[in-house]
C-alpha positions, 0 to 999 in steps of 0.5 A: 333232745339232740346236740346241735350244731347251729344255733337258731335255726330250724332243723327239720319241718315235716308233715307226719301222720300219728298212728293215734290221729287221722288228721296231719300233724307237722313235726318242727326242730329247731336248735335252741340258743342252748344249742339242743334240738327241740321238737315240736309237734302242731297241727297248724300248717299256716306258720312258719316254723320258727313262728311255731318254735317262738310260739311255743317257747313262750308258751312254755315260759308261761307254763313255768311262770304259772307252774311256780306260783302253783307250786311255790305258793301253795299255802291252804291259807292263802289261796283258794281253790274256787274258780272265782278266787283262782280267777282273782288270784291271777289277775293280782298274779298279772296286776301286782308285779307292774304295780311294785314296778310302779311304786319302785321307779315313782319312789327311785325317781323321787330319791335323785329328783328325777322327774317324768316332763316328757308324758305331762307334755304329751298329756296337754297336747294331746287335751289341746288337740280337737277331738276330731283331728286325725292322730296319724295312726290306723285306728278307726276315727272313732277311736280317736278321742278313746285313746287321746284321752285315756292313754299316756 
């Protein structure tokens, strides 16, 4: 990787041909927020380029997050190496971190009397509402009554 000298912006966005490909390739840099230039190689003309750069940095945020739990939780033990367990191991991967969240703000709240008024007060006037009046969004209005009585 290369110093850069501005921060956030895209460097280069060039259309190159791979000696291994046949098909167009585009080459995208962008000066990362830690001020190095990063590449990025993609076969998608349609995005913009800082749209391809964000797209791959989270990706790469994700490949870290799932090479931790790969690596940092590898005990034979504990987790299983059939398609069925590591399917159920990344659904509580996804699951438990919203639920210990949950479980923290429920419990601080408690502790300082703290109390949630606005989502009851949303809950009744959403069930006071009939079922086929409009809810100012873009949904089909068959949805209507899915998420009026299902969401928070």
């Amino acid at each position: 990787m290369r110093e850069a000298q501005d921060v956030g912006r895209v460097v280069i966005d060039l259309r190159i041909t791979l000696a291994s490909s046949r098909q167009p390739w585009r080459l995208v840099a962008f000066n990362s927020r830690r001020e190095h230039v990063v590449e990025f190689l993609t076969n998608d003309s349609t995005l913009e380029p800082g749209v391809v750069a964000f797209l791959y940095s989270r990706r790469w945020e994700e490949e870290k997050c799932f090479g931790t739990w790969k690596n940092d939780f590898t005990q034979a033990k504990a987790w299983g190496k059939s398609c069925v367990a590591i399917e159920s191991q990344v659904r509580l991967a996804i699951i438990i971190p919203g639920m210990l969240i949950a479980i923290m703000l429920h419990t601080t709240m408690g502790q300082h009397g703290i109390a949630d008024e606005k989502t009851p007060k949303k809950q009744d006037k959403r069930q006071t509402v009939p079922a086929d009046a409009p809810d100012d969004t873009d949904r089909p209005g068959w949805t209507v009554p899915l998420f009026r009585y299902t969401s928070i």
